[in-house]
C-alpha positions, -999 to +999 in steps of 0.1 A: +329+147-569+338+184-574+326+213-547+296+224-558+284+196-581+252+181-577+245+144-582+219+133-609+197+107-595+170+088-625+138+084-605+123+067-635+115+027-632+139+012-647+127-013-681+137-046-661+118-034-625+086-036-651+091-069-662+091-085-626+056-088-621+049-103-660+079-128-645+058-132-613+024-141-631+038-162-657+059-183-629+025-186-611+008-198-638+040-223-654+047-233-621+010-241-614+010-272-636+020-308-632+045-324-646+027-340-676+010-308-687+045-290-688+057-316-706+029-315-733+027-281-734+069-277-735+073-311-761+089-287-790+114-278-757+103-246-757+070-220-762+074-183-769+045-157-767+032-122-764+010-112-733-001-074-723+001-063-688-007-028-679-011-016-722+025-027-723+033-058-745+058-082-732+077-115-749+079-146-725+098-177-734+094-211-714+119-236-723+125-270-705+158-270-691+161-304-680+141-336-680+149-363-662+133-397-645+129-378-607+123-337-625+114-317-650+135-282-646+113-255-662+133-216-667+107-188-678+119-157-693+104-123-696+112-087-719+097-063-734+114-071-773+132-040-776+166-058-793+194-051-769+172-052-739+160-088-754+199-102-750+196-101-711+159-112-699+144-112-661+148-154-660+135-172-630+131-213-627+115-240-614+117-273-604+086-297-609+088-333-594+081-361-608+052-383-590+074-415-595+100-399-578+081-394-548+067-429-547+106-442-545+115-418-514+081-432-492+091-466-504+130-469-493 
């Protein structure tokens, strides 16, 4: 850096720092369920919606990443719909087990 140049620093928030605790209460609540509600509620393979948080509105997706005899993998998704932003969402997943799968492990 040239002598006597200053260095710019943006002490705003940046739009994905926002999103994190939409992603955080929407992985409580998705994560919250069993295995046969996610499965009803995620039967299309995936649900999209609008929720507020803090007069902002935010665009969640849930999709059902995998589904198999011992899991159901589960990735939720979270932005605030402005286009280019949309391309590159805060993602986090989870894994729910299946009860079956659990009565096979105590059993062998």
């Amino acid at each position: 850096m040239p002598a006597g140049t200053q260095r710019r620093y943006d002490w705003r928030v940046k739009p994905r720092d926002k999103w994190r605790p939409v992603l955080d209460a929407e992985m409580k609540r998705w994560s919250a369920m069993s295995c046969s509600q996610l499965l009803s509620r995620l039967s299309a393979g995936e649900e999209n919606y609008d929720v507020e948080f803090e007069s902002q509105k935010y665009q969640v997706e849930v999709k059902l990443v995998e589904n198999t005899e011992a899991y159901i993998h589960v990735a939720v998704a979270v932005d605030d719909g402005h286009f280019w932003r949309a391309m590159r969402p805060l993602s986090k997943s989870f894994i729910c087990r299946r009860e079956s799968a659990f009565k096979e492990q105590r059993d062998a």
